[in-house]
Every structure is written in structure tokens, then in C-alpha cells.
C-alpha positions in Angstrom: 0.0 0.0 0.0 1.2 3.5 -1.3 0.4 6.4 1.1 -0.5 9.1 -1.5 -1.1 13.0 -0.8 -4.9 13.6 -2.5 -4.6 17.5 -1.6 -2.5 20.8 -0.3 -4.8 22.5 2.0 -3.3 26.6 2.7 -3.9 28.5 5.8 -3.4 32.5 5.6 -3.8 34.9 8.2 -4.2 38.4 7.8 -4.5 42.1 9.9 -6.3 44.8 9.6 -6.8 47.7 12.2 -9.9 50.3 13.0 -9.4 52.6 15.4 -8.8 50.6 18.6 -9.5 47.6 17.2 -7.9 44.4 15.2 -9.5 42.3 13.2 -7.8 39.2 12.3 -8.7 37.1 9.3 -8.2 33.1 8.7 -8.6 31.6 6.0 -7.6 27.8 4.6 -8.0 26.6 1.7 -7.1 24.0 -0.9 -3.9 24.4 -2.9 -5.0 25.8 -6.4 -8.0 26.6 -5.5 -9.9 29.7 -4.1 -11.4 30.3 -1.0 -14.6 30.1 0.2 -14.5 30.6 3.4 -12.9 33.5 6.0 -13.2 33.4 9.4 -12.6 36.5 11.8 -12.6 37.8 14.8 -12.5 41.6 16.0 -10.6 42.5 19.2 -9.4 45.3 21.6 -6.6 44.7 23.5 -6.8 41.0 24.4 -11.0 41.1 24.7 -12.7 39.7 22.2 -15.4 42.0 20.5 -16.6 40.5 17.4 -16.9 37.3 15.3 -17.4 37.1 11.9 -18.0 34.6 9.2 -18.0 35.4 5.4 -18.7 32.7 2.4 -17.8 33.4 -1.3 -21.7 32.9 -2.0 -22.0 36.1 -0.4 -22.9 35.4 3.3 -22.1 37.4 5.9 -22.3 37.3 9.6 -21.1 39.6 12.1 -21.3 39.3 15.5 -20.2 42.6 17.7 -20.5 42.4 21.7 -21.7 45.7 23.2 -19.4 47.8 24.0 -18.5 49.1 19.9 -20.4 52.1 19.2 -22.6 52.3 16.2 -20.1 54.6 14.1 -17.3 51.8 15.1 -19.5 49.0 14.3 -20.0 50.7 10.8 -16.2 51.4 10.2 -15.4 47.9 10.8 -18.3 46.1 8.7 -17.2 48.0 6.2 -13.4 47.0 6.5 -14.6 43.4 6.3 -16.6 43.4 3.4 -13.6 45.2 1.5 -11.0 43.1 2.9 -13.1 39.5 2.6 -13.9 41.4 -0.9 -9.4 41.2 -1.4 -8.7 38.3 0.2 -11.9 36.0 -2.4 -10.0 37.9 -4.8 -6.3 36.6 -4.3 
């Protein structure tokens, strides 16, 4: 019996900063292929403040704790549908 590799898979992380906070992007995916999923999470300091989940199909869901005011809240959704926007396009 042959022990045969049947795929690569990739794992990429990226950054991206509003104000006070971080938001920090994973994503794995199959060698030679695109992704399809990100996962995120939003944070201040060392407390978490946010989840988020984004498909390729186009769904989106982002979870924010209280504590992020509304005009934050806006500033970062829309950082994470231009970077997910980016990242589906690599």
C-alpha cells in the first residue's frame, strides 16, 4: 500500500486595524483553489469583540459584543466586506 497525498490545504492569516481595534482574518483553503470561506474575529486589546464569518456565496455574519459604538461598528463592517472582498479575490 502506497500512502498518496490527494490534496495541499493553505492557511493565511491576515491584519487589519480600525481605530482601537484588530481584526484578524483566517482563512484555509485547498492548494490551487480559491477560497470560500474566511473566518474573523475583532478584538481590543486581548478582549474579544466580534466574530465574523464570510462565504464566497455572499454570506455574511457579524457578531459585535456591546461595548463598539454604532459609528465603530459601521467602520469595521465596512473593512470586512472590502477586505473579505481582497482576500476572495487573491
Amino acid at each position: 500500500m502506497a500512502l498518496s497525498n490527494l490534496s495541499s490545504v493553505i492557511r493565511s492569516n491576515y491584519k487589519n486595524t480600525v481605530g482601537d481595534y484588530e481584526i484578524t482574518y483566517n482563512v484555509t483553503q485547498d492548494e490551487g483553489k480559491p477560497a470560500t470561506e474566511i473566518g474573523a474575529s475583532v478584538r481590543k486589546g486581548e478582549q474579544k469583540f466580534g466574530y465574523i464569518g464570510i462565504s464566497s456565496i455572499g454570506r455574511r455574519s457579524i457578531i459585535m459584543e456591546p461595548g463598539i459604538s454604532d459609528e465603530e461598528a459601521k467602520q469595521i463592517c465596512s473593512a470586512v466586506i472590502d477586505d473579505a472582498a481582497r482576500i476572495f479575490s487573491e
